[in-house]
C-alpha positions in Angstrom: 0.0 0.0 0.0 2.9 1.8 0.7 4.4 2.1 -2.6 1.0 2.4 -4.2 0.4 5.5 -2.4 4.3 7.1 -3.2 2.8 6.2 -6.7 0.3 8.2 -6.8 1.5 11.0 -4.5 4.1 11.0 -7.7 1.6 11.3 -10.3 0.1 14.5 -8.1 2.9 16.1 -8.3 3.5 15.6 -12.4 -0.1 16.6 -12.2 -1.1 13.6 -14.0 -3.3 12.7 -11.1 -7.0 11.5 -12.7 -10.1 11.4 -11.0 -9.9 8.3 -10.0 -6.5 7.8 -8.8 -7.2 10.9 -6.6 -10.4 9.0 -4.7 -7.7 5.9 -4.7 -5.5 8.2 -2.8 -8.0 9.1 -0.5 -9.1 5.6 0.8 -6.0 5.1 1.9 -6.9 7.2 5.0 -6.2 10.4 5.9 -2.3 9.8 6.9 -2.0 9.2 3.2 -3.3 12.7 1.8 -2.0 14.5 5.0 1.7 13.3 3.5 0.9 13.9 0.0 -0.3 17.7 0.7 3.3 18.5 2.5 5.2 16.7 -0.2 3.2 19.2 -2.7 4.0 22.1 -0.8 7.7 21.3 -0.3 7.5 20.5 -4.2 5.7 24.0 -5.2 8.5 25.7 -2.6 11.4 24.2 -4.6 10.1 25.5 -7.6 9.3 29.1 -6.5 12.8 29.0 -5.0 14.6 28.1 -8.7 12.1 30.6 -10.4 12.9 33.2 -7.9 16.3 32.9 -6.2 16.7 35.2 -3.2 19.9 35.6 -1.3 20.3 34.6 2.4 19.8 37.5 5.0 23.5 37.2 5.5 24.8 38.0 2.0 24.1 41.8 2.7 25.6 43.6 5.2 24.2 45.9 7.6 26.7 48.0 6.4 26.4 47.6 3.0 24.8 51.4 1.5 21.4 50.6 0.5 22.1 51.5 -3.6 24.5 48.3 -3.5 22.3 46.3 -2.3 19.9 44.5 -5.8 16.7 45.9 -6.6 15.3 42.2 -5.8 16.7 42.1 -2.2 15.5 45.3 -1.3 12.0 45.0 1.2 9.0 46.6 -0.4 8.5 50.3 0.7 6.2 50.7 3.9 3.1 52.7 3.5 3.1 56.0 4.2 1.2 56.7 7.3 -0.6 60.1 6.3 -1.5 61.2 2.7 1.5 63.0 1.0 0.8 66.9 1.3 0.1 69.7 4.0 -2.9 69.3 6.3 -6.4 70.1 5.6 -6.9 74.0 6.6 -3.0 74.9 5.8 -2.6 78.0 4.4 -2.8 78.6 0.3 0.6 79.0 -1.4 0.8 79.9 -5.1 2.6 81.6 -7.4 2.9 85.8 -6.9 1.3 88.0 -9.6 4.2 89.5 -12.0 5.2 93.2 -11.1 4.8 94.4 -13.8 2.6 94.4 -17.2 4.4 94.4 -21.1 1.0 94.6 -23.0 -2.4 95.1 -22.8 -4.9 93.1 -25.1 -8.9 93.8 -24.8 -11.2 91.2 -25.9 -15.1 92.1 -26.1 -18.0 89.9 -28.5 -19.9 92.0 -31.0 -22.6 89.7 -30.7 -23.9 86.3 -29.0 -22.2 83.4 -29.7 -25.5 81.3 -28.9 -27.8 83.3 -30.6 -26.4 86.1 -32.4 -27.9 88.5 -31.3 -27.0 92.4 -30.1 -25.0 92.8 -27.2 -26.3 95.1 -24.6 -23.0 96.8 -23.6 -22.4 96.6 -19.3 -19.2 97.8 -17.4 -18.5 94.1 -15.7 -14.6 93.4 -16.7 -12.7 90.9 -15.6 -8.4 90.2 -15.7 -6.8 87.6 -17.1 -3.1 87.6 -16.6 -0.9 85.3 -19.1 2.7 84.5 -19.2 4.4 83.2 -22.2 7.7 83.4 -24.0 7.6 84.0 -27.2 8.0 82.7 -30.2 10.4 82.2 -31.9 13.4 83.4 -29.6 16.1 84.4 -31.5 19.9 85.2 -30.4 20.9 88.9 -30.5 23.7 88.8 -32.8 26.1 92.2 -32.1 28.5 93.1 -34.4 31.2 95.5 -32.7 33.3 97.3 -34.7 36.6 97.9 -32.7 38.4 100.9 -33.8 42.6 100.9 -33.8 44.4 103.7 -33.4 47.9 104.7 -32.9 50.0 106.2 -29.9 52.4 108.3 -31.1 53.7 107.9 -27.0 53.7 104.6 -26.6 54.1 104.2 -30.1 52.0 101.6 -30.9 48.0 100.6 -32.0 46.0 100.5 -29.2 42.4 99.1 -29.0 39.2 99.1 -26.5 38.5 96.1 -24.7 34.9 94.6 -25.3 33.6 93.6 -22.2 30.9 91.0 -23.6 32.8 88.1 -24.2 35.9 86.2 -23.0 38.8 87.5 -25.7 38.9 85.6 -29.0 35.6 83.8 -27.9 32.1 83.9 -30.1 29.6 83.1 -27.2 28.4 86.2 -24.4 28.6 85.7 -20.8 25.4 85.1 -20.4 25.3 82.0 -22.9 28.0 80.8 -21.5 26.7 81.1 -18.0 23.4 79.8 -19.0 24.7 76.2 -20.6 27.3 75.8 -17.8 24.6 76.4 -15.3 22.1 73.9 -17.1 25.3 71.2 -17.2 27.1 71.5 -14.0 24.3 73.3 -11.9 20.5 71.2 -13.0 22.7 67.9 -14.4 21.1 68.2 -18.3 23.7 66.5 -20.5 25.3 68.3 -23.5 23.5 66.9 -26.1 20.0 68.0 -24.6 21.4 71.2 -24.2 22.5 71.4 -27.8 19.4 70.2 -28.8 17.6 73.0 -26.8 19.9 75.8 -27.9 19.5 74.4 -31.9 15.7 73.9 -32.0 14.0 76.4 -29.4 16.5 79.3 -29.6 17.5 79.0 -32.9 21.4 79.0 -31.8 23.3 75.4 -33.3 26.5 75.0 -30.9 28.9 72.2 -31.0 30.2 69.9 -28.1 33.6 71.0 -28.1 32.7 74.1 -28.5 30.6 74.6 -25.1 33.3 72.7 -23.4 36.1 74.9 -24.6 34.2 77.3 -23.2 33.3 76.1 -20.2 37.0 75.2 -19.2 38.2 78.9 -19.5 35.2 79.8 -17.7 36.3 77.8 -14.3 39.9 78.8 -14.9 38.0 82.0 -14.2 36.3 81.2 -11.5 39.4 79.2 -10.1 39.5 81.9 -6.8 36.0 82.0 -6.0 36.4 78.2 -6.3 39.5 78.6 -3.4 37.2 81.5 -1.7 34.2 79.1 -0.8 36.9 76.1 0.5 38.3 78.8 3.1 35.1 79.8 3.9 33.8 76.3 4.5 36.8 75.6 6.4 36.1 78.4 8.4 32.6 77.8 9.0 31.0 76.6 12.8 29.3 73.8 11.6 30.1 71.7 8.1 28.5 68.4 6.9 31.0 66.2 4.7 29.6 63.2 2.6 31.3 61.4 -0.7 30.7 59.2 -3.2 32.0 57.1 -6.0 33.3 59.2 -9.3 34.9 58.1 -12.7 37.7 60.3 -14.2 39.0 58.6 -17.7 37.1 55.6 -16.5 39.4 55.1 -13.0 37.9 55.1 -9.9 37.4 58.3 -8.0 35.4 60.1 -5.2 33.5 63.5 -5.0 33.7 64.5 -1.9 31.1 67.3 -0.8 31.9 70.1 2.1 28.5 72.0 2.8 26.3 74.3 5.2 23.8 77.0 4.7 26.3 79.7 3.1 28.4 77.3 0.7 28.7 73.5 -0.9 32.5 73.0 -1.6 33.2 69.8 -4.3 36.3 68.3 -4.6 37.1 64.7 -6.9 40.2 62.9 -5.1 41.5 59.3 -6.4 41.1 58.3 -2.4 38.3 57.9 0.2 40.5 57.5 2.9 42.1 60.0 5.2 44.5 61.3 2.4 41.5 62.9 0.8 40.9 64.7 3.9 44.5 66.0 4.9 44.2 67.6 0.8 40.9 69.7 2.6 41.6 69.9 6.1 45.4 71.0 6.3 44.6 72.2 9.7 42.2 71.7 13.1 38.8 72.3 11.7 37.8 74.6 14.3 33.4 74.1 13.7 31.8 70.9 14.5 31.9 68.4 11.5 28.8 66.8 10.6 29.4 63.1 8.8 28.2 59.7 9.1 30.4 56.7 10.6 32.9 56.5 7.7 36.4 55.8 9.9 38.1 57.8 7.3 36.5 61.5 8.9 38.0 60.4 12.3 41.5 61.1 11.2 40.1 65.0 10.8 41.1 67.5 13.9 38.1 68.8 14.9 36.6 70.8 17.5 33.3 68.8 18.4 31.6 66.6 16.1 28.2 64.7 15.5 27.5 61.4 13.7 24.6 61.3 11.9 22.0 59.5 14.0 20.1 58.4 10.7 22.2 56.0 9.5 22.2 54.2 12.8 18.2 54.2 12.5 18.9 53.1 9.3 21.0 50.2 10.4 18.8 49.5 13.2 15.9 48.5 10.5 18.5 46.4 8.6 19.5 44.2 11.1 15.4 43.9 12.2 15.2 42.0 8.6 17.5 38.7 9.9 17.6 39.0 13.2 14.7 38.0 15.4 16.5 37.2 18.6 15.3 38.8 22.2 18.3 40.4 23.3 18.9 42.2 19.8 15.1 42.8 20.0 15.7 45.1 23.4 18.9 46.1 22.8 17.0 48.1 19.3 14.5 49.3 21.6 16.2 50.8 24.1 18.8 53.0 21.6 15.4 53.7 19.4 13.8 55.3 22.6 17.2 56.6 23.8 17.1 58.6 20.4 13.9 59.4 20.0 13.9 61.2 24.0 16.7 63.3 22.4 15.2 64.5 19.6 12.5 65.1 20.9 14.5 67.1 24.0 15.7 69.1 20.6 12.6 70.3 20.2 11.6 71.5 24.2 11.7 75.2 23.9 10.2 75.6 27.3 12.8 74.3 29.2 14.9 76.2 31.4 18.6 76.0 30.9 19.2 73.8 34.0 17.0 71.9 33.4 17.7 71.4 30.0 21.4 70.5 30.9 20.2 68.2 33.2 17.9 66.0 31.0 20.9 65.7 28.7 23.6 64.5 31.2 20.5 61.9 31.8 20.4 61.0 28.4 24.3 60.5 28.0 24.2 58.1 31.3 21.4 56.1 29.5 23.7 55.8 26.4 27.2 54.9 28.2 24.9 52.2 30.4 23.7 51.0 27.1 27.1 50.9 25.6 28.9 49.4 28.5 26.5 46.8 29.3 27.1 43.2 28.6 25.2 42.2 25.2 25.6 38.2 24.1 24.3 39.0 20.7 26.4 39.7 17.7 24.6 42.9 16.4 24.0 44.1 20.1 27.4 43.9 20.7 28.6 45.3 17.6 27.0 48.5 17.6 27.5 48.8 21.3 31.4 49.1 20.2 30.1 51.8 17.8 28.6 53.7 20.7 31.4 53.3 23.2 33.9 54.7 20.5 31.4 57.3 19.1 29.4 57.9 22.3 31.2 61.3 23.1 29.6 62.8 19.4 26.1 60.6 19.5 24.5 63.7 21.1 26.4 66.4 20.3 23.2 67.8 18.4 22.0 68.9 21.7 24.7 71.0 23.2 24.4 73.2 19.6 21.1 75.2 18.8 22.4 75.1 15.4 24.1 71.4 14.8 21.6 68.8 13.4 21.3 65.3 14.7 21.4 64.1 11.3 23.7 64.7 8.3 20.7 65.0 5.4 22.0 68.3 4.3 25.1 66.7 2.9 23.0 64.2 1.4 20.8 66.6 -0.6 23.5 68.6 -1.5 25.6 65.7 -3.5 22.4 64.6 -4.7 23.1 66.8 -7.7 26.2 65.4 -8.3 24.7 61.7 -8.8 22.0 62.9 -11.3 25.0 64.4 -12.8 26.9 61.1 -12.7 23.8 59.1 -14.1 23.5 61.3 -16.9 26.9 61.9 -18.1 28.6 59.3 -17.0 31.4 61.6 -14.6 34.7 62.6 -16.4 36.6 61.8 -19.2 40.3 63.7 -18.2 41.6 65.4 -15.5 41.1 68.6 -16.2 37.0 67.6 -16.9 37.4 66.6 -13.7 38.6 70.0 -12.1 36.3 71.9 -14.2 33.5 69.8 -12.5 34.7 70.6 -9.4 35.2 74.1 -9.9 32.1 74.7 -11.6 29.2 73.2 -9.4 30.7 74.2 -6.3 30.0 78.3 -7.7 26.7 77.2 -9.2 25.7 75.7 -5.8 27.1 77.9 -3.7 25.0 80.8 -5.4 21.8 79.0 -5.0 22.3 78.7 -1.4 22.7 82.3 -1.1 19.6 82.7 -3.1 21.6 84.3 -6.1 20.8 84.2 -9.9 23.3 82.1 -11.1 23.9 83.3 -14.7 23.1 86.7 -14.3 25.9 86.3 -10.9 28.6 84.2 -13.4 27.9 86.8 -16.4 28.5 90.2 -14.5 31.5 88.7 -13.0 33.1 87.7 -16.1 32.5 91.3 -17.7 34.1 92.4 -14.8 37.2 90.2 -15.3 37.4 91.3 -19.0 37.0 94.7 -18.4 39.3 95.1 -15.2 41.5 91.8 -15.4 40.6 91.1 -12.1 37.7 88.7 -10.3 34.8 90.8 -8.3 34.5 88.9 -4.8 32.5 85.7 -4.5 28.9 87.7 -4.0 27.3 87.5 -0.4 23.9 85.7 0.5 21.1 87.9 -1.2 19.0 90.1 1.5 16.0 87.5 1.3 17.7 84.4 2.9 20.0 86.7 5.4 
């Protein structure tokens, strides 16, 4: 009976199972079918698992940045709790009315459009504001005519400098400005922006040509580029964040130096320490914002804070493989140890004694954590992390101005990646400085709320006309 059931139990699983067989099967009692249902399911399992390979919890590291890890590895997105968008009640926000009016147009029916009829003529009018560009945009093509005359003094032709366009060069400021913003500054490759330039402006432009341009341009630009590294350097608080880069298809790094007032880029053959000395060639005398990358320990600095994210972060990948009860409270306890200091961030009611108090209480809690005696590999792991780091966990809260994250930095080379997508980095070295030279002016203008082109373009006529670079331009009056 045996073997007559392993038969047909067989034939289930080829699905070649009749009618008959399958009432066969079942009058052999209940152990029978109880066996031939798990032997199904462990069959359909196999299958889905050769269909559908997924790697073991272990193959990815905790560590391991979440754009490394494959799209088919990746847990599905949680649900956002709330709808996306301000609450209901918030406060309209739109678009303000334009200052100022270039042309009038009156429209008025002479007669019903439903019926036909005679209009009886009423004073009810109604505006209708419109903005367009038109069409078609052409360049403005200037001819100068630059007269030569002779000093009988100096004896010898002299000339007036035009002030529109680098010497020997064919393109204005402002075109130059604009394509270099669109490349380095919004990540739009060359060939779009040729393409834009040829078939909405009317204005054909080669490759090399833009690049040629673009190249003298941050040659220009070279001390502004120096300006806004001193002035990083010198700044009280400074988030630092990298990522990979290709110059003539060798590995590289962009490394990113930011805060409110400027966004510093620099492309270095090392992520390591090396890298760092090339920025920091002395104390950094602010607090450095970064996340646990070893390499920013090797930089001098005053005070500095870790970014608390990326241990959240970690936190949730370690909850995907391990289930175990001490890792289980050991998560919970540096979750709500976090989560009391943000939200101590936030307390503007406190006094100051009492504020100071709370956070010595909060740095006990996180030493006791640290030094506590944790069986679990994970636990114990990151509890190394915090007894090394533990001095610049909380830093956040001893500065009004310090975050406990480092999402600014993040946002800031954000840029750079689209960039990187779409372009596919550097070809040469001197691309490569270019690069950095360029988007670290084109940033640093937005976040002093600055016009970039019209910012790039006066400075350049100043440079022709004078020889010498205006300053790098302070934050515009609207963002302080």
């Amino acid at each position: 009976m045996a073997k007559a059931a392993s038969a047909l139990i067989d034939a289930a699983l080829r699905g070649e199972l009749t009618e008959a067989q399958a009432r066969q099967l079942y009058d052999f009692g209940p152990e029978a079918v109880t066996f031939a249902l798990a032997a199904a399911a462990r069959r359909i399992a196999e299958l889905e698992s050769r269909l559908h390979p997924v790697p073991a919890a272990s193959a990815v590291s905790p560590s391991t940045p979440f754009g490394m890890i494959p799209v088919y590895a990746k847990p599905n997105a949680r649900r956002r709790s709330k709808k996306p968008g301000a609450r209901n009640g918030h406060a309209g926000a739109r678009r303000a009315q334009p200052t100022s009016i270039d042309r009038q147009e009156e429209h008025r029916l002479e007669r019903c459009p439903d019926c036909a009829g005679p209009l009886q003529r009423c004073r009810r009018v109604r505006s209708r504001i419109i903005e367009d560009i038109p069409e078609p945009i052409r360049p403005v093509v200037t001819e100068h005519l630059i007269h030569r005359d002779y000093c009988p003094r100096c004896q010898k032709h002299v000339e007036p400098v035009v002030p529109d366009a680098l010497p020997h060069a064919a393109l204005g400021h402002h075109l130059v400005g604009l394509t270099s913003w669109l490349h380095y500054g919004l990540g739009i490759t060359i060939d779009q922006i040729i393409e834009v330039l040829t078939y909405h402006l009317h204005l054909p432009l080669t490759a090399g040509g833009l690049l040629q341009a673009w190249r003298r341009v941050a040659e220009i630009l070279a001390l502004w580029y120096d300006e806004i590294a001193a002035q990083a350097k010198a700044s009280a608080v400074l988030h630092a964040d990298e990522t990979g880069w290709r110059v003539n298809g060798q590995t590289c790094w962009l490394w990113c130096f930011a805060n409110a007032q400027v966004c510093y880029y620099m492309i270095d053959r090392n992520r390591g320490s090396p890298a760092l000395a090339r920025f920091f060639q002395d104390t950094f005398d602010g607090v450095l914002v970064t996340d646990f990358w070893s390499a920013y320990a090797s930089v001098e600095a005053y005070d500095r804070q870790y970014c608390l994210v990326h241990l959240l972060r970690e936190l949730e990948k370690v909850d995907l493989r391990n289930v175990s009860a001490e890792w289980r409270r050991f998560a919970k306890h540096l979750r709500r140890l976090l989560r009391d200091g943000f939200r101590l961030k936030r307390r503007t009611d406190l006094s100051a004694g009492t504020y100071t108090r709370r956070c010595t209480q909060l740095n006990r809690r996180l030493a006791a954590l640290s030094a506590a005696a944790w069986r679990d590999d994970d636990a114990r792991r990151l509890a190394r992390r915090l007894t090394k780091h533990g001095e610049h966990i909380l830093t956040f809260l001893d500065y009004p101005e310090v975050p406990a994250d480092n999402n600014f930095a993040e946002r800031q080379i954000r840029p750079a990646v689209i960039l990187r997508k779409n372009s596919q980095s550097n070809r040469s070295e001197r691309g490569a400085v270019t690069q950095g030279v360029l988007m670290s002016v084109y940033r640093t203008l937005k976040l002093r709320g600055l016009d970039p082109t019209r910012a790039i373009a006066e400075a350049l006529k100043t440079h022709v006309a004078s020889g010498q670079l205006p300053p790098l331009p302070e934050a515009a009056i609207a963002n302080g």
